[in-house]
Structure formats: C-alpha cells, structure tokens
C-alpha positions in Angstrom: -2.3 -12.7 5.1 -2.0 -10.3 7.8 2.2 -9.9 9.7 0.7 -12.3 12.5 0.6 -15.2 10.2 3.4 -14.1 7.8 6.7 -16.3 8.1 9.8 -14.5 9.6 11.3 -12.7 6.9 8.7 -13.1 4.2 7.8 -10.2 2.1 4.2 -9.7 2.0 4.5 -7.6 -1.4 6.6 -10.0 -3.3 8.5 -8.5 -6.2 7.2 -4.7 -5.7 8.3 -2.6 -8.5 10.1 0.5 -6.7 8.6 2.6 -9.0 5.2 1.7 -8.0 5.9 2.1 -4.2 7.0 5.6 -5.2 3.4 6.0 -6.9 2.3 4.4 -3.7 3.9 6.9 -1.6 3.1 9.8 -3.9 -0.7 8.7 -3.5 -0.3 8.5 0.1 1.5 11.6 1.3 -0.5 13.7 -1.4 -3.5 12.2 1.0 -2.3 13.1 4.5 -1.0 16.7 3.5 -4.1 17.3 1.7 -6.9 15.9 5.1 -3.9 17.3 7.8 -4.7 14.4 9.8 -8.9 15.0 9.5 -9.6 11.9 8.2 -8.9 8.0 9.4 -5.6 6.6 8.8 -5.3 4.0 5.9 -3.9 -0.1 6.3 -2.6 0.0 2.6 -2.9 1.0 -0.8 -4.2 -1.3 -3.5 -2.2 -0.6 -6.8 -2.8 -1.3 -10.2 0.3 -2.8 -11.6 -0.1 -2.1 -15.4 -1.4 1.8 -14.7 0.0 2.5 -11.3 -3.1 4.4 -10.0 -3.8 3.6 -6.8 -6.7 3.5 -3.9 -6.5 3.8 -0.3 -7.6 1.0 1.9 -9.4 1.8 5.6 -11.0 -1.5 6.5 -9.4 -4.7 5.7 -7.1 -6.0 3.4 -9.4 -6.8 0.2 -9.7 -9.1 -2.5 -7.6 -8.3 -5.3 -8.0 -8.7 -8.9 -5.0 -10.0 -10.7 -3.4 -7.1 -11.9 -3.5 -5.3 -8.3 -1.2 -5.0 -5.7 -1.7 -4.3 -2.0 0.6 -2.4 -0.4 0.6 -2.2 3.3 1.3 1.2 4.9 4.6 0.4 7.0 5.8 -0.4 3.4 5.1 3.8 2.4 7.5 4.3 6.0 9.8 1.8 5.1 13.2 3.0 3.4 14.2 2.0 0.3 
C-alpha cells in the first residue's frame, strides 16, 4: 500500500525493529556514498528480519516473503 491509500497516521512498517532501520540505513548510505549520485535513486529497502541483510528496491514496492520487511526510503530520512 502506497502513502496515497495509507490512513492518516498509520505506519506503513508496523513494529520496525530500530535496529534493523539502522541496518537499513547503513545499507543505504553505504550505497549513495559508494555510486555519488551515478546511479537511480531507490523507493525502499526490503529487509530480512531474522538476518538483517538487506536489498535496494528501484521499481515498485514488491511481494514479500514472510520474513521480509519493506522499508520505504523517507523512513532511512526520518529521525528516530
């Protein structure tokens, strides 16, 4: 479910571990400093919740299997 059809308030990662959004992050940022902004940006990250590895998404959200996680990209921006 894209934000458009989310209700107001409702988390579309529900009960993100914060240590998995820091291996999130970590994935991320090691991406954009390593490609300097040569490559297209991503729309998330799918994680894998027992391992924390984690794969950049460019299209669309995707099908998950049940022990992944998308995480959208405003979440890497987003404090705390």
């Amino acid at each position: 479910m894209d934000s458009k059809n989310r209700a107001p308030g409702e988390n579309p990662v529900p009960n993100l571990d914060p240590r998995m959004l820091q291996a999130a992050r970590d994935i991320y940022w090691s991406y954009r400093n390593s490609h300097a902004g040569s490559l297209p940006q991503p729309i998330g990250i799918v994680m894998d919740r027992k391992t924390y590895r984690g794969e950049l998404i460019f299209n669309r959200r995707p099908a998950l299997l049940p022990m992944e996680c998308f995480i959208p990209l405003e979440h890497i921006y987003r404090e705390g």
